[in-house]
VMD Tcl script that builds the backbone (N, CA, C; Angstrom):
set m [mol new atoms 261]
animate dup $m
set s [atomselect $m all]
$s set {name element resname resid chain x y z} {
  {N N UNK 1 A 224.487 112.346 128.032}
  {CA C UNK 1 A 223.140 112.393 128.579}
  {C C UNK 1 A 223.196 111.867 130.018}
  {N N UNK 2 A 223.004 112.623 131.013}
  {CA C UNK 2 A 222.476 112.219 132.720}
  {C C UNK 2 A 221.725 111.128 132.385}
  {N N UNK 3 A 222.235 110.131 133.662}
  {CA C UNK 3 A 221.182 108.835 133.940}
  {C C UNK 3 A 220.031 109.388 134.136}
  {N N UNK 4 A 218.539 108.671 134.239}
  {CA C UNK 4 A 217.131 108.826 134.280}
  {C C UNK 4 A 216.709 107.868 134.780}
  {N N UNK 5 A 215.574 108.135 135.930}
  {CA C UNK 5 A 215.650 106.787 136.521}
  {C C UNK 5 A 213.637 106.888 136.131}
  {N N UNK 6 A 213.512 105.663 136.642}
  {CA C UNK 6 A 211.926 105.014 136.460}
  {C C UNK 6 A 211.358 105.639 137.702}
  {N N UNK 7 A 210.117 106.568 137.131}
  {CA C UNK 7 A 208.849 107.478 138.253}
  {C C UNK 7 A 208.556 106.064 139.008}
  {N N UNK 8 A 208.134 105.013 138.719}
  {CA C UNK 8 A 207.617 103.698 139.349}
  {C C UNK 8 A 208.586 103.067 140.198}
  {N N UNK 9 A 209.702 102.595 140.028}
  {CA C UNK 9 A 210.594 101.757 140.666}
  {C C UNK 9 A 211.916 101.796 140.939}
  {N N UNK 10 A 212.141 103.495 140.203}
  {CA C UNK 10 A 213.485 103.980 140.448}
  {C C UNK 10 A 214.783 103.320 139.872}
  {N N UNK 11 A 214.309 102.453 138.940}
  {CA C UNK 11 A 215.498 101.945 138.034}
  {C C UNK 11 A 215.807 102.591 137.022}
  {N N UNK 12 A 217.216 102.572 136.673}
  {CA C UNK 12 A 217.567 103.328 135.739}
  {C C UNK 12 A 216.810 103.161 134.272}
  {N N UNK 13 A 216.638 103.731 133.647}
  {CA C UNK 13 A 216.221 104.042 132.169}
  {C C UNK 13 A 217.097 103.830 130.980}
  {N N UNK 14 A 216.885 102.620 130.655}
  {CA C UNK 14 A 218.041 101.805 129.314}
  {C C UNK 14 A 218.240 103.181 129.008}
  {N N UNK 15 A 219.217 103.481 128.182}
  {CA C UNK 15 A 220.297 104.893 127.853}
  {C C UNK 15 A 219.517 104.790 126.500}
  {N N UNK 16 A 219.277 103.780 125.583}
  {CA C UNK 16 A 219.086 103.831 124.169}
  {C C UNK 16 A 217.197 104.072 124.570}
  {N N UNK 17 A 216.489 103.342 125.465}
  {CA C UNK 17 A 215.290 103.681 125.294}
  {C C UNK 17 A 215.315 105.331 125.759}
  {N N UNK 18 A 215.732 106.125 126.190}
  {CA C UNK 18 A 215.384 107.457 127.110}
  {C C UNK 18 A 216.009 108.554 125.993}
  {N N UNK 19 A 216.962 108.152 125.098}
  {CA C UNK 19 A 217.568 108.725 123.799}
  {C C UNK 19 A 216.189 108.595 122.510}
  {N N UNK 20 A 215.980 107.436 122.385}
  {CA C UNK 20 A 214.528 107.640 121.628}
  {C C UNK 20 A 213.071 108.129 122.162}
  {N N UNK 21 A 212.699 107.931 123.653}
  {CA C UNK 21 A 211.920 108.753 123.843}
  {C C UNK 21 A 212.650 110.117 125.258}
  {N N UNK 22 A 212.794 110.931 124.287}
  {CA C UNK 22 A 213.325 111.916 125.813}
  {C C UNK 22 A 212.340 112.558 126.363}
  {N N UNK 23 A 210.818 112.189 126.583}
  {CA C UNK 23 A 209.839 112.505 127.728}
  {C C UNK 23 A 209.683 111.121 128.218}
  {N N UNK 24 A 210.556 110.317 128.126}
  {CA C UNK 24 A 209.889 109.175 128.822}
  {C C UNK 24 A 209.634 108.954 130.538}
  {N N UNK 25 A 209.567 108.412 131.701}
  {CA C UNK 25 A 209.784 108.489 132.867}
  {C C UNK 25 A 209.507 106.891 133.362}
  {N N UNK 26 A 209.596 106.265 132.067}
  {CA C UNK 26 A 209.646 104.598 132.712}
  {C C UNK 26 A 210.704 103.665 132.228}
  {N N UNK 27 A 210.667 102.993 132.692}
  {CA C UNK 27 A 211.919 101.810 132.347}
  {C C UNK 27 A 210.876 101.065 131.853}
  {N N UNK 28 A 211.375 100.022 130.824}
  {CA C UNK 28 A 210.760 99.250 129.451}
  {C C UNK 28 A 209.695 98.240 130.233}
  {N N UNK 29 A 210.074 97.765 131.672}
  {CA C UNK 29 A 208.943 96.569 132.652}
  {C C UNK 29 A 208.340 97.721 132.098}
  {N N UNK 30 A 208.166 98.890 133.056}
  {CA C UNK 30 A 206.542 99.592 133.318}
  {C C UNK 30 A 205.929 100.176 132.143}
  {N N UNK 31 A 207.069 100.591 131.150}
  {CA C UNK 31 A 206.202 101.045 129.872}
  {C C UNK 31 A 205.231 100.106 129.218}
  {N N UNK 32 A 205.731 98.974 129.285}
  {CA C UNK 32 A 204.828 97.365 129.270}
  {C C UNK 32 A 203.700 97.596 129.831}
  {N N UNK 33 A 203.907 97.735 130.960}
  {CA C UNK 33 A 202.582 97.434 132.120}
  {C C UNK 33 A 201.838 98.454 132.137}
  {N N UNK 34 A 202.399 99.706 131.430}
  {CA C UNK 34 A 201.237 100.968 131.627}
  {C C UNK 34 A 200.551 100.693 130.109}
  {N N UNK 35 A 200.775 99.966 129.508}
  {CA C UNK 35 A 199.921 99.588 128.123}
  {C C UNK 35 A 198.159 98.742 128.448}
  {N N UNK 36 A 198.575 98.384 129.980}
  {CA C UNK 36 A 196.560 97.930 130.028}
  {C C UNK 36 A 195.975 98.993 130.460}
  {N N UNK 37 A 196.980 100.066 131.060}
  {CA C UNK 37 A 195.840 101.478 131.276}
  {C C UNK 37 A 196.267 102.506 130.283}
  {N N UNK 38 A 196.290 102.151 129.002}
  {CA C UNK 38 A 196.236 102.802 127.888}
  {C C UNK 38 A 197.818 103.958 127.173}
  {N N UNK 39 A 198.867 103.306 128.117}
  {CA C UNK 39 A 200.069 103.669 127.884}
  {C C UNK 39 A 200.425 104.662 128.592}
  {N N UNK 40 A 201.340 104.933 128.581}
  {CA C UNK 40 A 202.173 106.367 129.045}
  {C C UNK 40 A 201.814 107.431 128.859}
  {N N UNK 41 A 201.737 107.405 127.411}
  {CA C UNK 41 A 200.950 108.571 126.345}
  {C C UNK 41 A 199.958 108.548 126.089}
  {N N UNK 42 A 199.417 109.919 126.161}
  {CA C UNK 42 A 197.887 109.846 125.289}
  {C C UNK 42 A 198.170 110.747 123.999}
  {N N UNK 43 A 198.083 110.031 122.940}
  {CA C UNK 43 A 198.551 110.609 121.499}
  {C C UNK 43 A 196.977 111.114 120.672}
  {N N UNK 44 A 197.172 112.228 120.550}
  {CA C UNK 44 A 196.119 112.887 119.598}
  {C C UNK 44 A 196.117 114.104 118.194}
  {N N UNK 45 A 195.817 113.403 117.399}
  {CA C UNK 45 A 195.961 114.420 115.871}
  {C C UNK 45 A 194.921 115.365 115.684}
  {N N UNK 46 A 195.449 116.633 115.049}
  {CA C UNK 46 A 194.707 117.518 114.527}
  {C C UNK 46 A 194.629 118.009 112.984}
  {N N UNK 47 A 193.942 117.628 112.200}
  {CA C UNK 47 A 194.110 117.904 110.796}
  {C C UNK 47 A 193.560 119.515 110.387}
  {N N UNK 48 A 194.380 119.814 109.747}
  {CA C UNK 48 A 194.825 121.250 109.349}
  {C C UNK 48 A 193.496 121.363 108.277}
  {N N UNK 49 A 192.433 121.780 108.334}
  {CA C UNK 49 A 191.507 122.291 107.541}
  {C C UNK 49 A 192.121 123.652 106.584}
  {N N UNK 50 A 192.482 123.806 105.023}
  {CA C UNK 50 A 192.954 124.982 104.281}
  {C C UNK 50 A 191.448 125.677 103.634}
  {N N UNK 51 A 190.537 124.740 103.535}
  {CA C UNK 51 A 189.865 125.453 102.578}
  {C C UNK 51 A 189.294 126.233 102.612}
  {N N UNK 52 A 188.429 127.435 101.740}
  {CA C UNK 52 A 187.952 128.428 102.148}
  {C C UNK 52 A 186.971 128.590 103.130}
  {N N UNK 53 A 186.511 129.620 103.455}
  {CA C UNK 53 A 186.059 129.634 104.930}
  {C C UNK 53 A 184.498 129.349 103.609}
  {N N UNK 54 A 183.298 128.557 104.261}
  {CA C UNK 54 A 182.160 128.434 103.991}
  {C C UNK 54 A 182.216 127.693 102.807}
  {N N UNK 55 A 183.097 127.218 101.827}
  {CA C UNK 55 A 183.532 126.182 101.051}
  {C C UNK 55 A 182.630 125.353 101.125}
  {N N UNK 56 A 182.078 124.329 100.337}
  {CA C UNK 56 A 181.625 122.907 100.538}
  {C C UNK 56 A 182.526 122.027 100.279}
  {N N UNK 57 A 183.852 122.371 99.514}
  {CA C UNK 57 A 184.918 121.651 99.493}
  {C C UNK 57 A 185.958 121.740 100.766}
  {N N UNK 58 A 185.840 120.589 100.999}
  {CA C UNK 58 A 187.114 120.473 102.170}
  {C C UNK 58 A 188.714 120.273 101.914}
  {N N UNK 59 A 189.604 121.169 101.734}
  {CA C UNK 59 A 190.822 120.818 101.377}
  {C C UNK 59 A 191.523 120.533 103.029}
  {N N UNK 60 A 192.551 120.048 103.503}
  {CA C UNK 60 A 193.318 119.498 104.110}
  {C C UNK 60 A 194.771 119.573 104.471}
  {N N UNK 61 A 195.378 120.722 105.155}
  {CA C UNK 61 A 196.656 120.329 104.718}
  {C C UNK 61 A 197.692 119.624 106.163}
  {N N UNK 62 A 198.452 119.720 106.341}
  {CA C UNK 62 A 199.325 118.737 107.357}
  {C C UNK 62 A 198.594 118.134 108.628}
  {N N UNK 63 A 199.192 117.244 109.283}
  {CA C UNK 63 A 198.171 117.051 110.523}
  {C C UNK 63 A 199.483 116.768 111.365}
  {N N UNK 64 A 199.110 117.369 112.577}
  {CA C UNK 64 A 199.849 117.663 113.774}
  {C C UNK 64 A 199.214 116.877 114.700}
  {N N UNK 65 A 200.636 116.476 115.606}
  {CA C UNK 65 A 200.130 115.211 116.199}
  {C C UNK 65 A 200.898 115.879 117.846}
  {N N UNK 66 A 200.447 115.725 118.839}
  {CA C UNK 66 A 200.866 115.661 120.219}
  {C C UNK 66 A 200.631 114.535 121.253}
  {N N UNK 67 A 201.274 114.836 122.264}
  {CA C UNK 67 A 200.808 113.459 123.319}
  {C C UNK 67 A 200.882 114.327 124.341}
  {N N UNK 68 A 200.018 113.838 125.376}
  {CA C UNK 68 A 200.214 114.397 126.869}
  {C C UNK 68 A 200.276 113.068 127.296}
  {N N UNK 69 A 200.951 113.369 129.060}
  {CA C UNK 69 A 201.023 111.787 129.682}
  {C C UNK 69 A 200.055 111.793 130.525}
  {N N UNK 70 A 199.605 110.415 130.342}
  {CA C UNK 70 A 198.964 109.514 130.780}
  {C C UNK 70 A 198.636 109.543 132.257}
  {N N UNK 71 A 198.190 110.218 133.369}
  {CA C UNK 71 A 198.367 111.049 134.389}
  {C C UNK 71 A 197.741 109.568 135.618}
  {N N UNK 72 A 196.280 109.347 134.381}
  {CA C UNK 72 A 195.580 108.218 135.200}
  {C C UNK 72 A 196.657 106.926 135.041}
  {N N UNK 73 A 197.002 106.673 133.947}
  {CA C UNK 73 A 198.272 105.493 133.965}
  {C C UNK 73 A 198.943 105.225 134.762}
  {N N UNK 74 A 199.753 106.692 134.923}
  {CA C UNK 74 A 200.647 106.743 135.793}
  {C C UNK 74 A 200.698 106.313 137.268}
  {N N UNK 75 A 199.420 107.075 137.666}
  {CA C UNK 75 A 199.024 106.749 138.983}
  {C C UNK 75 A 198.337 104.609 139.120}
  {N N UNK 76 A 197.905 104.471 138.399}
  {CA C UNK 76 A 197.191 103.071 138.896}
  {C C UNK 76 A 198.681 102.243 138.687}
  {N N UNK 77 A 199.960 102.412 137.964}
  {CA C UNK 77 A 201.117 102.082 137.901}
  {C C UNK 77 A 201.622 101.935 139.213}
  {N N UNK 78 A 202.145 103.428 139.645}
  {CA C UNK 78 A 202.411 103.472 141.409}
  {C C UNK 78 A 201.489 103.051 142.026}
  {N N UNK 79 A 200.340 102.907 141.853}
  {CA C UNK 79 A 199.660 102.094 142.970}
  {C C UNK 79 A 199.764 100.907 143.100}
  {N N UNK 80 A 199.735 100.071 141.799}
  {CA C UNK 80 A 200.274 98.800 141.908}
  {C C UNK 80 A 201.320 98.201 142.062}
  {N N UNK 81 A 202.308 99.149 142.049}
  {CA C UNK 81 A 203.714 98.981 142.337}
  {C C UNK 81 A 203.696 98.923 143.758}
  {N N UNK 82 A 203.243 99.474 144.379}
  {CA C UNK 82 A 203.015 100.113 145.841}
  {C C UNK 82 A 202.313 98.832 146.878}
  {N N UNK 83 A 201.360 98.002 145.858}
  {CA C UNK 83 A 200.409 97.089 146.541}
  {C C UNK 83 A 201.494 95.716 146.738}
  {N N UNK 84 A 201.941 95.635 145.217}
  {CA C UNK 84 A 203.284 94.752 145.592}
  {C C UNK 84 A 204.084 94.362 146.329}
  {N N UNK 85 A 204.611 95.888 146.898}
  {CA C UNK 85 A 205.589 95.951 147.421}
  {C C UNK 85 A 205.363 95.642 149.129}
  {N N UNK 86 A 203.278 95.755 149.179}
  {CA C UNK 86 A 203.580 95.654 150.543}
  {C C UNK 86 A 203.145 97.040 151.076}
  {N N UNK 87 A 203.183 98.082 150.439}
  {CA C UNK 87 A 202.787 99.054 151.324}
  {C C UNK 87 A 202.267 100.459 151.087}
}
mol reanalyze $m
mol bondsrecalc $m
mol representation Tube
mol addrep $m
């Protein structure tokens, strides 16, 4: 696996964290710190409705789960990284 470095601070990406998440784009400080603006990820489920169409019974079957990233996170991250730094 190619090194991966941090969108925020350009440090490399622990090898074992970037192997368990392979969309990640932070090193473990900022994945921390993007947790007060609601994480990296925004994770959302969809439950699989089976039952017949007009039913009053609701049957249910798997629920599918996705994430998109965190776009606003991301950004108030680099910004504060940015204010830090001075510039």
């Amino acid at each position: 696996m190619s090194q991966r470095f941090c969108e925020i601070c350009h440090k490399p990406i622990d090898e074992e964290r970037a192997e368990a998440l392979p969309d990640t784009q932070l090193c473990m400080e900022h994945a921390v710190e993007a947790r007060k603006y609601g994480g990296e990820f925004l994770l959302s489920t969809k439950t699989e409705v089976i039952s017949k169409q007009g039913s009053l019974k609701k049957n249910y079957g798997g629920i599918s789960t996705s994430q998109q990233r965190n776009t606003k996170a991301m950004q108030k991250l680099l910004d504060d990284h940015r204010r830090q730094k001075g510039g």
